[in-house]
Residue, then its C-alpha position, 0 to 999 in steps of 0.5 A: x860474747x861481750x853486749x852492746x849497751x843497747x842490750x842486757x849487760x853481762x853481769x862480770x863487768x870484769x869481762x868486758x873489761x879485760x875482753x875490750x883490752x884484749x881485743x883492741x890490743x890486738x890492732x883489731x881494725x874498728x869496723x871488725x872490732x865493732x862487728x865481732x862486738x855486735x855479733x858475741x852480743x847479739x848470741x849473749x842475749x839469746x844465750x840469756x834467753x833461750x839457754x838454761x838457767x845459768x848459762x851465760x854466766x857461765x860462758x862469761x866465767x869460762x872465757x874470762x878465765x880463758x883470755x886472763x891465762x893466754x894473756x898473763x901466759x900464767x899457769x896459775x890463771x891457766x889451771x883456773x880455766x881448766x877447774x872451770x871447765x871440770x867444774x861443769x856437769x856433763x849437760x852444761x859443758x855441752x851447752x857451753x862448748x855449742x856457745x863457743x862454736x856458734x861464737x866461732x861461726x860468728x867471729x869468722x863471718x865478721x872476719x870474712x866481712x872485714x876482707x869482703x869490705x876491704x876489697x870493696x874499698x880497693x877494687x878499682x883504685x889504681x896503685x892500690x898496695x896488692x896490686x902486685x899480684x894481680x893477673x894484670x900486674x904479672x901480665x905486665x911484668x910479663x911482657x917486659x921480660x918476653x916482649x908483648x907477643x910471646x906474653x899474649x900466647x903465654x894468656x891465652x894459654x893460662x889455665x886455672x883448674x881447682x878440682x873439689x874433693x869431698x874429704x870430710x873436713x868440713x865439720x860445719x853443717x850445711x844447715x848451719x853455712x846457710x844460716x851464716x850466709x844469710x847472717x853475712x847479707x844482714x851484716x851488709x844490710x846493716x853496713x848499708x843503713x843509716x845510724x840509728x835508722x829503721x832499717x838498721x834496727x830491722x837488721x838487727x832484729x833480724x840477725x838476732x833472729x838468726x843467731x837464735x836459729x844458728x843456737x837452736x840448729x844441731x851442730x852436728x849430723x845425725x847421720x854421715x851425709x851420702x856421696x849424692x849429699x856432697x854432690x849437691x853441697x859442692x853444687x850451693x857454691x857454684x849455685x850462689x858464687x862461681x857461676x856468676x863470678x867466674x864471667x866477671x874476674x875474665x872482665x875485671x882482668x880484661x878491664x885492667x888490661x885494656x881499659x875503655x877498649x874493654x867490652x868493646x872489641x874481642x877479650x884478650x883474657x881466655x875463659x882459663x878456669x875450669x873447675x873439677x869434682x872428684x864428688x861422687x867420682x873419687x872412689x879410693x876407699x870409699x864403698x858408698x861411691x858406686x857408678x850409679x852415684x857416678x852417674x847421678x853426681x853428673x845428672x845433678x852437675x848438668x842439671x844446676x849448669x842447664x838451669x843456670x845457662x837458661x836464665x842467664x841467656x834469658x836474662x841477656x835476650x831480655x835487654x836485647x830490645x835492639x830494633x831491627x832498623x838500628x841494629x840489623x841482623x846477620x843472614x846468619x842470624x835469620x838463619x837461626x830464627x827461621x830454622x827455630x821457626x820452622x822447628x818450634x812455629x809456636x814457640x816462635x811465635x810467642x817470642x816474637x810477639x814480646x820482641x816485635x822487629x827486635x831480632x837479636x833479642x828474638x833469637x837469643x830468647x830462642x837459645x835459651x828455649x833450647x838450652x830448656x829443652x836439653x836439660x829436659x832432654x826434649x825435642x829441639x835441643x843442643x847435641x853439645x856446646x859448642x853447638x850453644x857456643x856457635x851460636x853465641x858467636x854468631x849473634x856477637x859477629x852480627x851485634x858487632x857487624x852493626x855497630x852494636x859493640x857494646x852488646x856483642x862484647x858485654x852481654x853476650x861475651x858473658x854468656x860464652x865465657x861462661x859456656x867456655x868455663x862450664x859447657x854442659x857439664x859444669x864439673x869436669x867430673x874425675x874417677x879416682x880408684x886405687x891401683x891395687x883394686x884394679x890388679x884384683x879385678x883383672x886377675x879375677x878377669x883373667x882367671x876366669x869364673x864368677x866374678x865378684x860385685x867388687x869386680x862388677x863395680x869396677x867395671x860398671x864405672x867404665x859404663x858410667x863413663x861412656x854414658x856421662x860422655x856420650x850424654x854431657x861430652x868428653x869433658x864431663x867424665x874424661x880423666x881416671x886418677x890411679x891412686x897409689x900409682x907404682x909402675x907404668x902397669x899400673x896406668x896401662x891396666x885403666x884401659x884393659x878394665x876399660x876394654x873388658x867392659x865395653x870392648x870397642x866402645x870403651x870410653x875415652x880416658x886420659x889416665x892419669x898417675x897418681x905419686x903419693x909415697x915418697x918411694x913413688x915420688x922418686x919413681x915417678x920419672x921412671x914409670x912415666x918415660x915408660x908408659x908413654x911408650x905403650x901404644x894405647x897411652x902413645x895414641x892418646x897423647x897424640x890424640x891431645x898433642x901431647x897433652x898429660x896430667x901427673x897428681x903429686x900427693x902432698x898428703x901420704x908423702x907428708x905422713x910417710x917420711x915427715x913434712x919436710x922430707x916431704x915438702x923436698x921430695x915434692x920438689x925434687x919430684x916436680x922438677x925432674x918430672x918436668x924435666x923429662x916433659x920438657x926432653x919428650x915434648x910434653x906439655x904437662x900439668x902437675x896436679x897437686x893433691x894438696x889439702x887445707x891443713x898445713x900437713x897436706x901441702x895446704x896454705x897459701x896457694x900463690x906464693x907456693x906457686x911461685x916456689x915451684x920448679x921451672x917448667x913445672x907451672x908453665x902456665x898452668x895450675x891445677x889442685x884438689x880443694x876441700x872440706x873448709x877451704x872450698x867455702x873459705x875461698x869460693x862462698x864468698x864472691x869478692x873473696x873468690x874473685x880475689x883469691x882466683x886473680x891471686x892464684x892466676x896471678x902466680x900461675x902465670x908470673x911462675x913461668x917468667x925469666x926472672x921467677x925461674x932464675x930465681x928459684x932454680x938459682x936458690x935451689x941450686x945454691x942451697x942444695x947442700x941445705x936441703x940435703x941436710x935438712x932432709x937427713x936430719x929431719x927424716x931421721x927425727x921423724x922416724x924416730x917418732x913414728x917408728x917408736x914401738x908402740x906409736x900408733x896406739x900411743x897416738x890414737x891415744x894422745x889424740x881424738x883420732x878414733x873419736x873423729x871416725x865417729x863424727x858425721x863429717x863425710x861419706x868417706x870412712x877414716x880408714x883405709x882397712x886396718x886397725x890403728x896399729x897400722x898407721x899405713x893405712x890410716x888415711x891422711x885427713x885424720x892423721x892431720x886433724x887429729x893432731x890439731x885438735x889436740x893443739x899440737x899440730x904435729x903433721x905441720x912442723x914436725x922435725x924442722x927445728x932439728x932440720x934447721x939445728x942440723x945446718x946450724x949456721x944461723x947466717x945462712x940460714x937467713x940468707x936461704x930464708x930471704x932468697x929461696x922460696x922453697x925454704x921462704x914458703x916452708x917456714x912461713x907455713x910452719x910459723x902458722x902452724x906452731x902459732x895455733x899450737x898451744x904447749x900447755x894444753x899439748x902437754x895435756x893431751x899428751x900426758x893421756x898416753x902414758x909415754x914420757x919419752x914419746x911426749x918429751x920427744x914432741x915437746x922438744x922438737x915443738x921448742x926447737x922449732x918454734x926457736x929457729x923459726x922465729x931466729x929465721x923470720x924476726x923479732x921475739x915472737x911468732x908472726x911478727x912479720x905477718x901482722x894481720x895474721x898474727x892478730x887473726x889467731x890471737x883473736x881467736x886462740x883463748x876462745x879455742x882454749x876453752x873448747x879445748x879444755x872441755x875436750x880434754x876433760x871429755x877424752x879423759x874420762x872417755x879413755x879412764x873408762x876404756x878399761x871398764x865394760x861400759x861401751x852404749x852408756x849413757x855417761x859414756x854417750x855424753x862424754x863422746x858427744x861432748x868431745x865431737x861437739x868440741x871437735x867441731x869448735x875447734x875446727x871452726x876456731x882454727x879454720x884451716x885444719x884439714 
């Protein structure tokens, strides 16, 4: 929050001192550095002149001692931080931890800036030194392991299905992104002009405008945002990035591929992204997502996708001006003017006159007439669309037939791919439901009597799905995800519920099994070479030539028996379901419930991709995506066209001779280290959770029960029972919790006594270099223990009263951090990952400082626990000074859900 000269100093010149040391130090690039300093100047001016008498100097002193202790490591200059941090009443506290948010907003978006710029600089420079994984990069890899026709069916076959979810780990407020975002196009508008110019001082007084409204926005919800909210949260990013990106990362592949014969014959790249939604579809313990919220998360999807097609097919006829002597049109496409003609004379009319002997254009300008008309369900438009797509194809062929190439493989090629990617219906809309719910409404069927409204609803879904079917298609609504899936009964009984709502006009369902335990996982081979004998289920598998979808939980697994027990069930899981795909000749899709946090299989998701199982990709790769990480990897266009050519990249590299030698091979070799790996840090995990008295202890170590209290989501924290129970406790506030605490348990936990168990420091290395599996894990587990932070972990766990359970953590936090650094090199955490490394570095003394101001709220809301004072004033402060710092950490460790 250090000035620019051009502003009012900060009074600790100190501060500026240590902070531009601490900063440079850190190998910050310039641009970046230059941008982190302009932005913490602009909030230091409206801190100076909107905040309380005070304030800013304050900050100053707060994140001066701060940066002094993380970059002394002296506990000396740490306890200084914190009597700081005590020192404040509850009123500036607040103030001061909303500056630390709003600082944090500020250095992400500079982050995120930087890599927008840096991708900028390298798209189309040939050689560049990430080109490796690229879709092109692998597609040529590809070829000269497979030879060129057996990697061209491998593409068309490449699919990309990021499905959003609405857990609630998303601690910003919407208005709050959109403030963001309109900062991030004054940065580029900044960049853009000249030094010293009027533009850029317009820019900047606009962005300190900004930044005064991001101060005075509240930053946290009044009240939990409903399903409907969150549908239309999920709708600004396909709104402002995926609708229009998607078409260009087909072109930029396609380009690579083919060079100056793209946009001038057919695309070798298929339109392979599809994008899912459980908003609004995902009712596994969330009461408020009924079926008439089901029903109006597909009206709205439908509605932004109509909208979207209108224009841009308008947008496209518009630069048709082709007349009809250069460029004359097909007998198919007079076919479509004169049958438009004849349906609408006065609409027809009118186009023709702005397009006179311009008859591609006429025509097109009539499609987008109609796409109008089926959004506004009127006369005259489409029944599906691939009647739109019909079309389309149409006017490409006779564009084509006349030599008008260009157009027939640009403009219009645009438009199919994005009618092929999101056809009427956008979001690929999925019902989820637990097992257990659907065995208490058929005993209640089958009985006989009253039904309950439990009962009712769940059936009412089945409705909700016929109607989004017959409305937007069988994409629209066609997959149901049984949550909690342990027999092939489970999945059959999806279709009983089915019938015994509509009869014979029961929607069609692809069903599909959700393992989430660790006792599933190992069943799950079972249960499926079951249920595909059951006729209904064997019917539907012939209907889709033998297409099926299997959900592996990462995140009840990971809770369940620890992460790395978990992280080689799932593997186990993966390669043995694939196996038995493979024997009945089914082409399978693992789904991967995976989260952002690195306790639900989160992280990057291409180099995970490529430590899968043999046959357990095959070209195809399909995830949940969340809270943070949608806007993370899809609010920004360049980020999104990067990350979405990385995981395609992969995707379709997975199943490559070389990539499933190499990990088939690794796994085999190092199976007696996995084995024990397993053993030993299983029984290290049990022996904390297991603990008697672990659940409270917990809840008490960690803001867990304060998190259900923030207005992150519509979903409830929990699936029923109190916090003695941590089986019902849903994963998202297990992993989050302990983050916030800064010890980021549900990450790590128990694979130093994993790695100490095999002990033998050469081949663990050696596994290391050589096995993506144990390469991934280790990696992932660095970052993780490099935003924990030991001295205000020891803090957090002091509050619970229980030496043995933190000694417990804290050992096992050493052991860890010790082998994963003998494992990865040199003396310290991230040493390998640089820029990495540099990103946390920046960030973690300002976390500190918010962390500080949490622990003094948890504090004294736990020493008042005992005292009947529940709806005090004092105690309402304290509880909105810890969410408001919940918040903050968050956003200063990104990726914590």
């Amino acid at each position: 929050m250090t000035t620019e000269p051009t502003y009012t100093e900060p009074t600790n010149t100190e501060a500026i001192r240590v902070i531009g040391r601490f900063e440079a130090g850190r190998g910050t690039p310039d641009e970046m550095r230059a941008d982190v300093r302009m932005l913490g100047g602009l909030l230091g001016q409206v801190l100076q002149e909107c905040g309380s008498p005070g304030l800013f100097e304050d900050v100053e002193r707060l994140r001066l001692a701060t940066i002094q202790a993380y970059e002394a490591e002296s506990a000396e200059a740490f306890e200084r931080a914190a009597e700081i941090a005590e020192s404040f009443t509850v009123a500036r506290a607040d103030e001061v931890a909303r500056a630390f948010t709003c600082y944090f907003h500020l250095v992400n978006l500079a982050e995120e800036h930087q890599r927008v710029r840096i991708l900028r600089e390298r798209a189309g420079r040939p050689g560049r030194e990430d080109a490796a994984d690229t879709v092109a990069a692998a597609y040529a890899q590809l070829r000269g392991e497979v030879g060129d026709d057996e990697a061209r069916r491998r593409l068309s076959g490449l699919r990309f299905h990021p499905v959003f979810t609405a857990h609630p780990t998303e601690a910003r407020r919407r208005a709050v992104s959109t403030s963001i975002r309109r900062l991030s196009e004054l940065l580029t508008a900044h960049d853009a002009s000249s030094e010293g110019g009027a533009e850029q001082h317009r820019a900047r007084r606009r962005m300190l405008e900004e930044v005064d409204t991001l101060w005075r926005t509240a930053p946290l919800r009044a009240q939990k945002p409903s399903p409907t909210d969150e549908v239309r949260t999920v709708m600004s990013v396909f709104d402002e990035t995926l609708f229009t990106t998607v078409p260009h990362v087909y072109r930029r592949i396609d380009d690579a591929l083919r060079g100056e014969q793209s946009g001038a014959s057919a695309p070798v790249v298929p339109a392979f992204v599809r994008i899912g939604s459980w908003v609004g579809g995902d009712r596994d313990g969330n009461p408020f997502v009924t079926a008439s919220v089901t029903r109006e998360a597909a009206q709205i999807a439908a509605d932004h996708v109509l909208r979207g097609l209108e224009r841009a097919i308008e947008r496209i006829g518009r630069t048709l001006t082709l007349d009809a002597e250069s460029t004359p049109p097909s007998a198919d496409v007079i076919m479509l003017w004169e049958a438009f003609s004849s349906a609408h004379p006065e609409l027809a009319e009118e186009i023709a006159a702005r397009s006179p002997e311009e008859p591609h254009r006429r025509v097109v300008l009539a499609f987008a007439n109609r796409v109008a008309a089926t959004r506004l369900h009127t006369p005259g438009g489409y029944s599906a669309p691939e009647e739109l797509l019909s079309d389309l194809r149409a006017v490409q062929t006779s564009l084509a037939a006349s030599g008008a190439k260009r157009h027939a493989f640009g403009g219009i090629q645009h438009l199919i791919w994005q009618v092929e990617t999101y056809g009427f219906h956008l979001t690929e809309l999925e019902v989820r439901q637990h097992s257990q719910v659907h065995r208490e409404a058929l005993a209640e069927l089958e009985a006989g009597g009253e039904l309950s409204e439990k009962t009712l609803e769940v059936l009412e879904v089945f409705r909700a799905i016929a109607e989004i079917q017959r409305t937007y298609g069988l994409r629209a609504a066609g997959r149901y995800v049984v949550s909690f899936t342990t027999s092939a009964e489970d999945l059959v009984n999806v279709r009983r519920l089915a019938r015994h709502a509509l009869g014979d006009d029961a929607p069609v369902l692809d069903v599909v099994p959700l393992f989430e335990t660790f006792a599933d996982l190992q069943a799950a081979p079972g249960i499926l070479a079951e249920v595909v004998t059951h006729p209904e289920f064997r019917r539907r598998l012939d209907e889709t030539g033998n297409r099926m979808e299997v959900m592996l939980g990462y995140s009840d697994s990971s809770k369940d028996v620890g992460p790395v027990a978990a992280t080689l069930a799932l593997y186990e899981a993966q390669e043995k379901i694939a196996l038995w795909a493979k024997d009945a000749d089914i082409e399978l899709t693992q789904f991967h419930g995976r989260g952002g946090a690195l306790g639900r299989g989160g992280g990057p998701a291409n180099s995970a991709i490529l430590a899968q199982p043999p046959h357990s990709v095959d070209g195809r790769f399909k995830l949940t995506e969340q809270g943070e990480v949608i806007f993370a990897r899809y609010g920004e266009p360049a980020i999104a066209m990067r990350h979405i050519d990385q995981v395609a990249a992969a995707t379709l590299l997975a199943s490559s001779p070389s990539v499933e030698e190499r990990t088939s091979g690794a796994a085999a070799r190092f199976a007696h280290v996995a084995e024990t790996m397993d053993a030993a840090s299983r029984e290290r995990f049990f022996q904390l959770v297991k603990a008697d008295g672990f659940a409270p202890w917990f809840a008490t170590v960690t803001p867990m029960e304060e998190i259900g209290l923030l207005a992150l989501g519509s979903r409830p924290a929990r699936r029923g029972l109190s916090v003695e129970s941590l089986e019902d406790l849903r994963a998202i506030p297990w992993v989050f919790a302990w983050t916030q605490a800064r010890i980021n348990l549900a990450g790590w936990f128990g694979l130093g006594t994993a790695l100490e168990a095999v002990g033998d420091e050469a081949l663990l290395q050696e596994a290391y270099r050589e096995w993506p599996l144990l390469h991934t894990m280790v990696d992932n587990v660095a970052m993780s223990l490099a935003k924990t932070d030991e001295r205000i972990a020891r803090r957090y766990l002091a509050l619970g009263d229980r030496d043995d359970l933190a000694q417990l953590v804290l050992d096992e936090l050493a052991l860890t951090k010790e082998w994963v650094i003998r494992l990865t090199g040199g003396t310290g955490l991230l040493e390998n990952k640089p820029i990495l490394q540099r990103a946390v570095a920046l960030r973690s003394p300002y976390v500190d400082a918010l962390s500080l101001l949490q622990l003094r709220a948890l504090r004294e809301l736990r020493s008042a626990a005992s005292i009947p004072a529940e709806g005090s004033g004092a105690d309402e402060e304290q509880r909105r000074l810890l969410l408001l710092s919940v918040s903050g950490v968050a956003a200063g460790l990104q990726n914590t859900g």
